[in-house]
Steps between C-alpha positions, in 0.01 A plus 500: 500500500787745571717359229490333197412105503476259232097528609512903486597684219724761581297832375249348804774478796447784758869578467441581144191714558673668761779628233226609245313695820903663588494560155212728478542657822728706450291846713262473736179316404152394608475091498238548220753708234744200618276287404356643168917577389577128555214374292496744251932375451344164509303520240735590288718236508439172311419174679421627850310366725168676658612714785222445830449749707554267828862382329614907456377580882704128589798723309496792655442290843838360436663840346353664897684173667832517338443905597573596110251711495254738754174611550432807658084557501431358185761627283791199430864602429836301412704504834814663459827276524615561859 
């Protein structure tokens, strides 16, 4: 589920999603401009998978753990390199 297995293709691992959310975020945004930014890149590649809501939140649940990036009231941000 975080990575990659011979089950899960790897456009689908949380760790993958979580690059294409770091990708887009590169200012302060609401969850729901996160959101639309990494469909709307999805959907322009070829070959990838549907994007579910409950798998981008499971993302950005592991981005928050691994404190890449913050939420202050409900804008999300990249945290800086310390």
């Amino acid at each position: 589920m975080i990575l990659p297995t011979k089950n899960l293709q790897p456009d689908r691992a949380l760790l993958t999603i979580g690059g294409e959310i770091l990708a887009v975020l590169d200012h302060q945004s609401t969850v729901t401009s996160v959101w639309e930014s990494v469909r709307s890149r999805r959907a322009t590649r070829e070959n990838a998978s549907p994007l579910p809501f409950d798998w981008f939140v499971l993302a950005l649940s592991l981005l928050y753990a691994i404190q890449a990036i913050d939420l202050d009231g409900d804008l999300l941000s990249k945290r800086s390199a310390a």
